[in-house]
N, CA and C atoms as an extended XYZ file, in Angstrom:
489
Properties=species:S:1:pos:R:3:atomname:S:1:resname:S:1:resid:I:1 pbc="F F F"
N        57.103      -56.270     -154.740 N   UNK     1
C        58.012      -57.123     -154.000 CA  UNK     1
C        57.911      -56.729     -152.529 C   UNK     1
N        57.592      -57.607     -151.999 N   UNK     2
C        57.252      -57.806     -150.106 CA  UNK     2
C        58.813      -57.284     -149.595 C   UNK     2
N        59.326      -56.041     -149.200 N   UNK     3
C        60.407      -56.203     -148.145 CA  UNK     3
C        60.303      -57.187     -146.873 C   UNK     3
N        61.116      -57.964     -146.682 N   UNK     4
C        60.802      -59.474     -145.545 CA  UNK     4
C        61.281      -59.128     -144.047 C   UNK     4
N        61.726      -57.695     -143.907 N   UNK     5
C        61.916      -57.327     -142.847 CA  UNK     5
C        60.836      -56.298     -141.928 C   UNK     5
N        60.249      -55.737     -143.170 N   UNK     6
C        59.264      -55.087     -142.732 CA  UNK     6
C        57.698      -55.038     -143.060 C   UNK     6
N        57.699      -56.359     -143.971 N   UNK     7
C        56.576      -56.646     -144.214 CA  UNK     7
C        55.924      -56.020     -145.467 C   UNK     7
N        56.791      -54.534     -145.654 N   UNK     8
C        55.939      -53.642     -146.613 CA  UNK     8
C        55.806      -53.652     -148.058 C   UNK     8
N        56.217      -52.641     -148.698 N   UNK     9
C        56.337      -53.034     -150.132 CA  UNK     9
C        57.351      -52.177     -150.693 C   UNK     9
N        58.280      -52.688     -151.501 N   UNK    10
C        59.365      -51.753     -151.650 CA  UNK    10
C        59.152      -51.438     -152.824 C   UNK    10
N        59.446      -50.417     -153.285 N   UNK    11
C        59.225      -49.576     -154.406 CA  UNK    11
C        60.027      -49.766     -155.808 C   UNK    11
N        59.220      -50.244     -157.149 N   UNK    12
C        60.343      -51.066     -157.789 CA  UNK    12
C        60.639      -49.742     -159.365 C   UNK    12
N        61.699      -49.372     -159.655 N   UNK    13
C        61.665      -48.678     -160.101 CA  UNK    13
C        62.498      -49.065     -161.271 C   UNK    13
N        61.923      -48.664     -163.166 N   UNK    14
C        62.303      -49.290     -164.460 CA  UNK    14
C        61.293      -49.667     -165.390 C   UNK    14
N        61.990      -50.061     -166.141 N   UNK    15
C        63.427      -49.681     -166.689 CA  UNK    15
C        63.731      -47.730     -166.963 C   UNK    15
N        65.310      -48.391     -166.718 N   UNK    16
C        65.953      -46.485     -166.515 CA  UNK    16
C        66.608      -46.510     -167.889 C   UNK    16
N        67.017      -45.087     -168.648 N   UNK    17
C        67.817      -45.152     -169.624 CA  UNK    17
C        69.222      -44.794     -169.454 C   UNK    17
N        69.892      -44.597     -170.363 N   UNK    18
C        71.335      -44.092     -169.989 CA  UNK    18
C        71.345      -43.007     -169.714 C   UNK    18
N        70.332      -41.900     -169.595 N   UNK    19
C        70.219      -40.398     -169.008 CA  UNK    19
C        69.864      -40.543     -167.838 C   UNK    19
N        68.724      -41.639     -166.955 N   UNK    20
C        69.180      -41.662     -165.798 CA  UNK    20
C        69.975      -42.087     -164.971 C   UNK    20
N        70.788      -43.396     -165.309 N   UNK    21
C        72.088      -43.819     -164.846 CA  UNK    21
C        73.012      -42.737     -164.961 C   UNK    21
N        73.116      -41.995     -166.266 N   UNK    22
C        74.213      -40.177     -166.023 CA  UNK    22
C        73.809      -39.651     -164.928 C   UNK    22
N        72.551      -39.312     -164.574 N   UNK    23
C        71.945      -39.025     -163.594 CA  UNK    23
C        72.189      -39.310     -161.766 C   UNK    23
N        72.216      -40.536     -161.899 N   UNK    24
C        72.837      -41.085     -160.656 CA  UNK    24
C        73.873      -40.988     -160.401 C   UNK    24
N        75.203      -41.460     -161.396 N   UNK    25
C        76.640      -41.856     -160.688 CA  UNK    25
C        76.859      -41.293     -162.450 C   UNK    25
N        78.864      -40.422     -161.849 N   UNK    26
C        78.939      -39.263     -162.728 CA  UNK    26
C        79.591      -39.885     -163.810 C   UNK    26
N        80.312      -41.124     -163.991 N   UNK    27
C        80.514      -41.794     -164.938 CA  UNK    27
C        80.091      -41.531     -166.366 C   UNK    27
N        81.733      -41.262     -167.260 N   UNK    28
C        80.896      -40.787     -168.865 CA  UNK    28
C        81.900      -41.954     -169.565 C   UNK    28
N        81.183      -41.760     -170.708 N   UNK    29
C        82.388      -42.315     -171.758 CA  UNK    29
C        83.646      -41.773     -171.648 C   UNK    29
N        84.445      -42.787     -171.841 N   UNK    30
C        84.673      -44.351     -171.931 CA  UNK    30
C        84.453      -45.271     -170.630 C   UNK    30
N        84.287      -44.651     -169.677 N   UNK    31
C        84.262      -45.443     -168.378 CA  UNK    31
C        82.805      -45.896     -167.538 C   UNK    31
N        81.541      -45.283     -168.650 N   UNK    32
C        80.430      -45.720     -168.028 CA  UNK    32
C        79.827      -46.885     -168.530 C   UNK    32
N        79.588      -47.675     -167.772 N   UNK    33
C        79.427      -49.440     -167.966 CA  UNK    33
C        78.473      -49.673     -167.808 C   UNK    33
N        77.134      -48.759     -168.063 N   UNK    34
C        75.950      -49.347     -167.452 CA  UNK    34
C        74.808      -48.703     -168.276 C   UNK    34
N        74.335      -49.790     -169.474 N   UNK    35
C        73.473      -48.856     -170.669 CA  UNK    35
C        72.106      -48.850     -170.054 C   UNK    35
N        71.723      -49.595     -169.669 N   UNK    36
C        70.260      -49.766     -169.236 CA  UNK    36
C        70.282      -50.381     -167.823 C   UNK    36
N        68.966      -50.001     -167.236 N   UNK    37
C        68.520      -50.401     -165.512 CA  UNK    37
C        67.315      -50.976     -166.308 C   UNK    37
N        66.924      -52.458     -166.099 N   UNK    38
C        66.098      -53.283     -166.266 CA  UNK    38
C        65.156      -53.102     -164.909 C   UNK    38
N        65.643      -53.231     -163.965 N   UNK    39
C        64.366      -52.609     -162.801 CA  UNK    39
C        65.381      -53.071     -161.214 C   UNK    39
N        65.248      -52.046     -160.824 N   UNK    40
C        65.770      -51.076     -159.458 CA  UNK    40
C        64.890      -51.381     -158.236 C   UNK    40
N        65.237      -51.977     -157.262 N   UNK    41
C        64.145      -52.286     -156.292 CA  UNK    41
C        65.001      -51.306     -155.038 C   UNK    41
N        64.378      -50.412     -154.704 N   UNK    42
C        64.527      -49.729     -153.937 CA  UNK    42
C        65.265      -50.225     -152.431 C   UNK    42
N        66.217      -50.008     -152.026 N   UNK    43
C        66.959      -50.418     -150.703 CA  UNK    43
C        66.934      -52.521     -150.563 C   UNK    43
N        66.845      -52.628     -152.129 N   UNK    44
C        66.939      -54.235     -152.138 CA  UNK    44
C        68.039      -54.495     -153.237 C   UNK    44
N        67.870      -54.147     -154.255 N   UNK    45
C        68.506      -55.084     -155.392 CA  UNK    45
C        67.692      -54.215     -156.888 C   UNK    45
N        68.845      -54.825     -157.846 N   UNK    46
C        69.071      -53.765     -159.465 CA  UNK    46
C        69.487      -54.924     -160.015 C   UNK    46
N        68.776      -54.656     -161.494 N   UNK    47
C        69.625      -55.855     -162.415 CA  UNK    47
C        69.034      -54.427     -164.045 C   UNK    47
N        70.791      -54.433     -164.362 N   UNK    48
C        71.280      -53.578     -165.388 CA  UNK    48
C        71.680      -54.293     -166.580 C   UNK    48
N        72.391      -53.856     -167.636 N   UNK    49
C        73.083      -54.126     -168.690 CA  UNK    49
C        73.845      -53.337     -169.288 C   UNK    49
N        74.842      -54.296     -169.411 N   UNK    50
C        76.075      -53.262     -170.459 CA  UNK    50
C        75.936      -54.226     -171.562 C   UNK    50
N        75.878      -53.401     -172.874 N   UNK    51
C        75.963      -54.524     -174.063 CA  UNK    51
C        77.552      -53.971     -174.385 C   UNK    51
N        77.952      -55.144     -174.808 N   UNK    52
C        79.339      -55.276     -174.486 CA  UNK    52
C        79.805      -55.650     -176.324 C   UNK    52
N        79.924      -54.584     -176.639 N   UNK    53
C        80.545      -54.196     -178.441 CA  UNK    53
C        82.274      -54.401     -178.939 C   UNK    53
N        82.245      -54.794     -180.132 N   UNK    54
C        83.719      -54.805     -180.277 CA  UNK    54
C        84.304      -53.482     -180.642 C   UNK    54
N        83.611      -52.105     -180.157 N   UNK    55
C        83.861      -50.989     -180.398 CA  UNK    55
C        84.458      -50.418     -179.634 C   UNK    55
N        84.318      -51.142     -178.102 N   UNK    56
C        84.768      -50.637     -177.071 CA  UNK    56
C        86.084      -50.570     -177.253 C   UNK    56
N        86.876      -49.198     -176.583 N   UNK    57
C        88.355      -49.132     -176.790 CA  UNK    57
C        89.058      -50.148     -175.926 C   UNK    57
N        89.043      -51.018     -175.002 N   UNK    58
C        89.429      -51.690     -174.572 CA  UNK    58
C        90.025      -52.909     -175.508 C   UNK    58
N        88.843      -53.656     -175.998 N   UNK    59
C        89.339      -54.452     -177.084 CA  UNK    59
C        90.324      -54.449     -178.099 C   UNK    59
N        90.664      -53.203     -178.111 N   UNK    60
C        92.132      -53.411     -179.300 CA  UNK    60
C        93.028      -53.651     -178.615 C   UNK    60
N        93.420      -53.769     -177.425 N   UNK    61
C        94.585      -54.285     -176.512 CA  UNK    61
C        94.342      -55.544     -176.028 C   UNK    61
N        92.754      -55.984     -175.747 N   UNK    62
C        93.036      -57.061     -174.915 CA  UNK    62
C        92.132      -58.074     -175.674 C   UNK    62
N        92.185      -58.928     -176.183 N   UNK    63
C        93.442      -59.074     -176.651 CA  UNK    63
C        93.499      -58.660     -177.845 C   UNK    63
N        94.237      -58.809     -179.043 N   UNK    64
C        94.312      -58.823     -180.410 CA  UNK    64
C        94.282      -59.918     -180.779 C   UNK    64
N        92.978      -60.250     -181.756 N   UNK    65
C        93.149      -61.686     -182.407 CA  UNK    65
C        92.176      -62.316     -181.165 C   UNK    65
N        91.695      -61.918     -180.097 N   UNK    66
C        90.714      -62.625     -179.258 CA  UNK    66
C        90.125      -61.959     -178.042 C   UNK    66
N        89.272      -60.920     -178.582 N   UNK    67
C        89.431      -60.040     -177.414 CA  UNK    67
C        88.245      -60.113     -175.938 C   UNK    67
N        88.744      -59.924     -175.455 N   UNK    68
C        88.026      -60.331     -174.348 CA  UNK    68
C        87.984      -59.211     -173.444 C   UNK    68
N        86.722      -59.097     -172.311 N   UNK    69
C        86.232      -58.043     -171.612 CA  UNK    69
C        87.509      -58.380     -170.254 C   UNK    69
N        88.154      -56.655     -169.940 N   UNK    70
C        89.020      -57.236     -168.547 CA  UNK    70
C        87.925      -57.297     -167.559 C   UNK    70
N        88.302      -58.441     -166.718 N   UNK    71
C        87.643      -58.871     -165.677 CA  UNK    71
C        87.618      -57.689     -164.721 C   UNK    71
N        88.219      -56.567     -164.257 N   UNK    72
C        88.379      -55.322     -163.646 CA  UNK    72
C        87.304      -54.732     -164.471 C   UNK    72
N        87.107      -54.190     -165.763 N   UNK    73
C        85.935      -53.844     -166.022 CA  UNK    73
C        84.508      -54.656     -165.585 C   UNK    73
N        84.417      -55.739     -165.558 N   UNK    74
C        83.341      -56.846     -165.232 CA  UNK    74
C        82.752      -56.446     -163.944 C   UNK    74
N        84.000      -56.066     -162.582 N   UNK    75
C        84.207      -55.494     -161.363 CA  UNK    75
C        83.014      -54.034     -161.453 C   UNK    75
N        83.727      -53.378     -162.536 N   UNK    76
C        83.299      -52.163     -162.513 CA  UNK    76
C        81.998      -51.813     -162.586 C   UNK    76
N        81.757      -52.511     -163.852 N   UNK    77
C        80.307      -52.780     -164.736 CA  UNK    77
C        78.989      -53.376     -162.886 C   UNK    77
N        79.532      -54.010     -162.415 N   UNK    78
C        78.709      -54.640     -161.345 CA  UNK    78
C        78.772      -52.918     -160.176 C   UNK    78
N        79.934      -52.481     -159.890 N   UNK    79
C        79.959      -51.640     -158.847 CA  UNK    79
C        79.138      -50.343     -159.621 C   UNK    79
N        79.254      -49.726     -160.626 N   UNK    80
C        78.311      -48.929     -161.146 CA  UNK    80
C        76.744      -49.186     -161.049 C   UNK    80
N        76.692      -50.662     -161.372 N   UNK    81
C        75.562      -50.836     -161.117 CA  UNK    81
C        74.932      -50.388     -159.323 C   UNK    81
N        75.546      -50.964     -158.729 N   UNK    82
C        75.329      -51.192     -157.119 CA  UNK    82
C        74.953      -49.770     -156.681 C   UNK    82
N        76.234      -48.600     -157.338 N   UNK    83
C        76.267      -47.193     -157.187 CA  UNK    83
C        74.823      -46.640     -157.901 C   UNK    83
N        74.264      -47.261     -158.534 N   UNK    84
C        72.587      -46.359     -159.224 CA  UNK    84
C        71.744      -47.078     -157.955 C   UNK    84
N        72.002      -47.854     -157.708 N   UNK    85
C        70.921      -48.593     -156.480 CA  UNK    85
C        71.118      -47.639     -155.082 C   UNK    85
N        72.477      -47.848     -155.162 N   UNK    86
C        72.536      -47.029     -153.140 CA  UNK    86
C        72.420      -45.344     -153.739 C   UNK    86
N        72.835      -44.482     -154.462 N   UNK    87
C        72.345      -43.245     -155.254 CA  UNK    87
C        70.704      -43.206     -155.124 C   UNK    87
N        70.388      -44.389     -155.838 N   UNK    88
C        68.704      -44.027     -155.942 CA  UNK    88
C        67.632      -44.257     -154.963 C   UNK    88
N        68.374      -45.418     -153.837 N   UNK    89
C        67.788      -45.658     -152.425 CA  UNK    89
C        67.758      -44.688     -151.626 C   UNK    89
N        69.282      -44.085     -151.922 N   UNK    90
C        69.038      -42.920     -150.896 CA  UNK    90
C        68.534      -41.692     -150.963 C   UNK    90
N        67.854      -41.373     -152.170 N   UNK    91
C        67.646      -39.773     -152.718 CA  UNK    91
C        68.775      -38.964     -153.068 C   UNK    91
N        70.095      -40.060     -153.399 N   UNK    92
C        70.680      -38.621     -153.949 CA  UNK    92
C        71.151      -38.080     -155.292 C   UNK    92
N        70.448      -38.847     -156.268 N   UNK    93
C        70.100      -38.743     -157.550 CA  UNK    93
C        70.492      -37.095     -157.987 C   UNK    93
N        71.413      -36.921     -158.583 N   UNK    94
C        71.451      -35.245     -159.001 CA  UNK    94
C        72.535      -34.344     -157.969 C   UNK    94
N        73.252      -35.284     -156.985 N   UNK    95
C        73.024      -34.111     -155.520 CA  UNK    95
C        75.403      -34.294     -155.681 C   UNK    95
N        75.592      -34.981     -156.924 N   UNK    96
C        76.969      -34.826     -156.816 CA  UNK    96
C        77.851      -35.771     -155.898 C   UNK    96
N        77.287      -36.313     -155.316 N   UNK    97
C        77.906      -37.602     -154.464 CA  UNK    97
C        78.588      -38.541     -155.301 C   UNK    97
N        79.610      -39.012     -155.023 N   UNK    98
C        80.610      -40.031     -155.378 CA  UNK    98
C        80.132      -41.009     -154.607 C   UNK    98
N        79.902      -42.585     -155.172 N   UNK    99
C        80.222      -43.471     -154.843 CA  UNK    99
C        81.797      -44.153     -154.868 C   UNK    99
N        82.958      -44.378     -154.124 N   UNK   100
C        83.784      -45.474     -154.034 CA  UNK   100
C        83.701      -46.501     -153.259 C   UNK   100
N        84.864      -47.332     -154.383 N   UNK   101
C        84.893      -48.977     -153.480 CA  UNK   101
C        85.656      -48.391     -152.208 C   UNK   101
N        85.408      -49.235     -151.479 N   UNK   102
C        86.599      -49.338     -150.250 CA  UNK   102
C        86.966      -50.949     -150.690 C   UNK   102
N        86.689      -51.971     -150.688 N   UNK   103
C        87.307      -53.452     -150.333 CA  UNK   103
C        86.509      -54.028     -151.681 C   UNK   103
N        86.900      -55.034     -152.184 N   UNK   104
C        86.423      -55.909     -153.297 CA  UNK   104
C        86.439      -57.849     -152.803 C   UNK   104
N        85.950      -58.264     -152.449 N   UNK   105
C        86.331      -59.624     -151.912 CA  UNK   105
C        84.890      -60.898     -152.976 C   UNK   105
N        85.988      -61.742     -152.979 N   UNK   106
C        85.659      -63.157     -153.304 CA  UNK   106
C        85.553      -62.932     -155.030 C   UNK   106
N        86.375      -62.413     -155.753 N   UNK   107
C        85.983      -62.031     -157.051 CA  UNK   107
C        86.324      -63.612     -157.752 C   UNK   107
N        85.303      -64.244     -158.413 N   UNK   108
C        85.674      -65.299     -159.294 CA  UNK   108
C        85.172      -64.754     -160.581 C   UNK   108
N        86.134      -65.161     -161.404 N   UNK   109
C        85.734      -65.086     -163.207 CA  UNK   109
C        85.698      -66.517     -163.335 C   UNK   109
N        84.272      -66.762     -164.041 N   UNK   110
C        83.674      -67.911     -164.834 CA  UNK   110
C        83.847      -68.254     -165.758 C   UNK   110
N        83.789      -67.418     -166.913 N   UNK   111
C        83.697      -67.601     -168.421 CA  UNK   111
C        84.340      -66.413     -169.113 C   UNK   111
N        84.753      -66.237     -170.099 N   UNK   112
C        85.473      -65.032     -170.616 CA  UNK   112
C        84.178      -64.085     -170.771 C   UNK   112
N        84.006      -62.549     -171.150 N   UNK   113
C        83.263      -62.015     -171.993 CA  UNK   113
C        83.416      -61.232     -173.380 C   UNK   113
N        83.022      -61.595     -174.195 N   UNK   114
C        83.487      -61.728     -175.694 CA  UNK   114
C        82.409      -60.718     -176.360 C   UNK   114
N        82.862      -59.823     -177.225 N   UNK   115
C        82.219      -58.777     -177.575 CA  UNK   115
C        80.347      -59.658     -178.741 C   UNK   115
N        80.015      -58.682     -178.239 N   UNK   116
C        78.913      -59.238     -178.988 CA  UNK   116
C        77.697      -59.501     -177.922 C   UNK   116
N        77.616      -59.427     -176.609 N   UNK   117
C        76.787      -60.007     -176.127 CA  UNK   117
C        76.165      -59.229     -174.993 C   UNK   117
N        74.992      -59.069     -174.275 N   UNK   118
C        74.750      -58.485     -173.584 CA  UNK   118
C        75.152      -59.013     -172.144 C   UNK   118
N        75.544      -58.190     -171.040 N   UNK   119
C        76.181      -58.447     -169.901 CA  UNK   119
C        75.130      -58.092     -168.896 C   UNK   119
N        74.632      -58.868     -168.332 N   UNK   120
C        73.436      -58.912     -167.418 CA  UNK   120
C        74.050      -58.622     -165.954 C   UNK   120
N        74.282      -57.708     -165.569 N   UNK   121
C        74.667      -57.117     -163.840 CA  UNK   121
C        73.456      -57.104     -162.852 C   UNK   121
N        73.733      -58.303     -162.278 N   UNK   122
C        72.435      -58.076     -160.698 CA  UNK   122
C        73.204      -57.904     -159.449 C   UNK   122
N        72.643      -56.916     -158.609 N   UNK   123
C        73.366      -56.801     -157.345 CA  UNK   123
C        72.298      -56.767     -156.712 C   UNK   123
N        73.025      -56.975     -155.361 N   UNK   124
C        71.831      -56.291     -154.106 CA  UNK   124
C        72.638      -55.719     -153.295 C   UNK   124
N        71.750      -55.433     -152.149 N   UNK   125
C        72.102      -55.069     -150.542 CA  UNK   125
C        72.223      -56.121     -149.953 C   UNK   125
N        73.659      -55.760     -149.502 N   UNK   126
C        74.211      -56.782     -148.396 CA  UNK   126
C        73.621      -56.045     -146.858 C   UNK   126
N        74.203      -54.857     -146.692 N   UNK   127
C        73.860      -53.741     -145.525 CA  UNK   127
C        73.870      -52.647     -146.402 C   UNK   127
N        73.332      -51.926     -145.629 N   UNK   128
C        73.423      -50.275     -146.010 CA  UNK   128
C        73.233      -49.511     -145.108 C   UNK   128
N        73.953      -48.537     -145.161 N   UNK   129
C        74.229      -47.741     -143.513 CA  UNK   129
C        74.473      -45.962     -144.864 C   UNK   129
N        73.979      -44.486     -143.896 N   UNK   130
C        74.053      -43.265     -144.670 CA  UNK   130
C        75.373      -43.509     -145.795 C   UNK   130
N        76.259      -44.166     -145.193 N   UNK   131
C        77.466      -43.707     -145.527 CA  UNK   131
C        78.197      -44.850     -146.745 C   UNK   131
N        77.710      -46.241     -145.935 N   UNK   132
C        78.746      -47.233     -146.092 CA  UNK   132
C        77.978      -48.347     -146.809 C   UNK   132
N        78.253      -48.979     -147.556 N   UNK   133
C        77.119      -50.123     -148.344 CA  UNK   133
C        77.692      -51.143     -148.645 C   UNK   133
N        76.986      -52.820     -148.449 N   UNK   134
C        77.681      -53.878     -148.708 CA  UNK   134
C        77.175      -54.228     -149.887 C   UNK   134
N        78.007      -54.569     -150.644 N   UNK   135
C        76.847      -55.610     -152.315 CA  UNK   135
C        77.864      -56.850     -152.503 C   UNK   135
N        76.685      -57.462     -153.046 N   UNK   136
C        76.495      -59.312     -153.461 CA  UNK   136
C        76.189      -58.442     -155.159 C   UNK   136
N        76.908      -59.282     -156.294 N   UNK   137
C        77.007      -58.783     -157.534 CA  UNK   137
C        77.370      -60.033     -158.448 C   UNK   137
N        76.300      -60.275     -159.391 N   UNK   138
C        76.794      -61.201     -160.050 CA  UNK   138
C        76.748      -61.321     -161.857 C   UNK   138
N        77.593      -61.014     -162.842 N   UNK   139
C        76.986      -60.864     -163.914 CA  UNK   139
C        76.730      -62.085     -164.794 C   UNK   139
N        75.805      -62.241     -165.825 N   UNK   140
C        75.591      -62.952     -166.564 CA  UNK   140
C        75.378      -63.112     -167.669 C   UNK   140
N        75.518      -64.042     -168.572 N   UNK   141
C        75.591      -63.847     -169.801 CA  UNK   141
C        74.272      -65.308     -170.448 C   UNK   141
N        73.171      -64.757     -170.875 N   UNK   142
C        72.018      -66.038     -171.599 CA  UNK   142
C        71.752      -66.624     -169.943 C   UNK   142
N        72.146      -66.301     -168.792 N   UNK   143
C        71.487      -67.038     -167.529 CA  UNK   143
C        72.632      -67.491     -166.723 C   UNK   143
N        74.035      -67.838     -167.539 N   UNK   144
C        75.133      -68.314     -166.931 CA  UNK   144
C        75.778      -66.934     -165.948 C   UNK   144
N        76.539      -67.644     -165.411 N   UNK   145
C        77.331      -66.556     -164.074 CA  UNK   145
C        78.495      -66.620     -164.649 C   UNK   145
N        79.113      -65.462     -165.233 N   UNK   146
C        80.487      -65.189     -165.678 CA  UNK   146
C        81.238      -64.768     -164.591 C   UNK   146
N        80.787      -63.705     -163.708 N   UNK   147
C        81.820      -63.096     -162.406 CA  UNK   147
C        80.728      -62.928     -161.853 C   UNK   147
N        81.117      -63.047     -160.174 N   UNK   148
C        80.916      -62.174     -159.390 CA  UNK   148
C        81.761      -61.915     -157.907 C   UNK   148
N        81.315      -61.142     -157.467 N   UNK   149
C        81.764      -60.583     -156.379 CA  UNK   149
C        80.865      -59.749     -155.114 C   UNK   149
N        81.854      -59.654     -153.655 N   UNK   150
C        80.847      -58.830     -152.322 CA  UNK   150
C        82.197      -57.855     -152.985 C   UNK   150
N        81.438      -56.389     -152.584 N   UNK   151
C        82.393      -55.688     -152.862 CA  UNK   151
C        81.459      -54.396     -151.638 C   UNK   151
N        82.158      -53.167     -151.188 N   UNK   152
C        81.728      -52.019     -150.197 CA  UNK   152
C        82.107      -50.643     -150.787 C   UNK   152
N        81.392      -50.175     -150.685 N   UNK   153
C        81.582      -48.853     -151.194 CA  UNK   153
C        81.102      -47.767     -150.005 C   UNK   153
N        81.661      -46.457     -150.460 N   UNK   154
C        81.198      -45.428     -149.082 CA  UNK   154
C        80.414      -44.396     -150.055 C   UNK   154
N        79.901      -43.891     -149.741 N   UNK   155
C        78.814      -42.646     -150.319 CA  UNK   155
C        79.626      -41.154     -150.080 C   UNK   155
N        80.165      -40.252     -150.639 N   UNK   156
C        80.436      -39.457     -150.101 CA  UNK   156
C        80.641      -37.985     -151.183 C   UNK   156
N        81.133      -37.095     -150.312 N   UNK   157
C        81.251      -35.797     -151.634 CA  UNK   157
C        82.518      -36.075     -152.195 C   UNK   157
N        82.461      -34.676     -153.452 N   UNK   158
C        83.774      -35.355     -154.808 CA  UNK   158
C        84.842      -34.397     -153.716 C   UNK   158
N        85.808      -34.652     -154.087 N   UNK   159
C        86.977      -33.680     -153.655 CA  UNK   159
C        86.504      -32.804     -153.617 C   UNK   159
N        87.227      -31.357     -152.780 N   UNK   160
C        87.280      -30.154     -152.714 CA  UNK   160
C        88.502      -29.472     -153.967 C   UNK   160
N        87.846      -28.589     -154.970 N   UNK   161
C        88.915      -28.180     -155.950 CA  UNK   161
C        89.878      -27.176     -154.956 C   UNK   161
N        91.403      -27.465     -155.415 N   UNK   162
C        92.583      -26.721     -155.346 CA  UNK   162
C        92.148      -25.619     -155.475 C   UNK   162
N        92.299      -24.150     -154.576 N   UNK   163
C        92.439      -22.796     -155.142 CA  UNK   163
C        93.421      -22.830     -155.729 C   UNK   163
């Protein structure tokens, strides 16, 4: 894939497994949303998957009798993704860095997501700066657009532990 700013060639990296997504961003069960990296384009754009089971603990609350994926997870599932892209663009794979959101904007939900199906997460680079990163995120389900969202995140270290 031609980077269009610089003419060159950006480096396309995949499929990853769920040991290197652990790898990138520190996310474990129950809260890691991201089984597979289908292919990672270096300082461009990632398209992942969460297969989305009626095992997940979420589903016994939401609902009962019809359960459906919360759209805040949908959020999540996309920003994890975004977080293995700006992690793996930048070299810091292994190095303990936290990705957080700062801002979430334009979030539309499309279609419900209903256990059973695989959840297709593509993001890119909006900007990316050491610190600060914009993403365009959209998930899908068979080709359709269920959610998406621009959402920003900052790159940074985990807390300092309490003596």
């Amino acid at each position: 894939m031609t980077d269009p700013t610089t003419g060159g060639v950006n480096t396309v990296i995949g499929p990853m497994d769920v040991t290197r997504v652990m790898a990138a961003i520190p996310h474990r069960y129950p809260m890691l949303l991201v089984d597979r990296i289908e292919e990672l384009i270096l300082d461009t754009s990632i398209r992942a998957v969460k297969a989305v089971t009626i095992n997940e603990a979420f589903f016994q609350g939401h609902y009962p009798g019809r359960p459906i994926m919360p759209g805040v997870l949908i959020v999540e599932a996309l920003a994890q993704a975004a977080g293995v892209l700006g992690v793996e663009s930048l070299g810091l794979a292994n190095s303990g860095k936290l990705v957080y959101f700062m801002s979430i904007d334009g979030v539309k939900f499309r279609k419900p997501v209903e256990p059973g199906v695989l959840l297709h997460l593509e993001v890119e680079f909006v900007s990316k700066r050491t610190r600060v990163c914009k993403f365009a995120g959209v998930a899908k389900i068979d080709g359709v657009v269920v959610a998406e969202a621009h959402f920003t995140a900052m790159i940074a270290d985990p807390p300092a532990a309490e003596a």
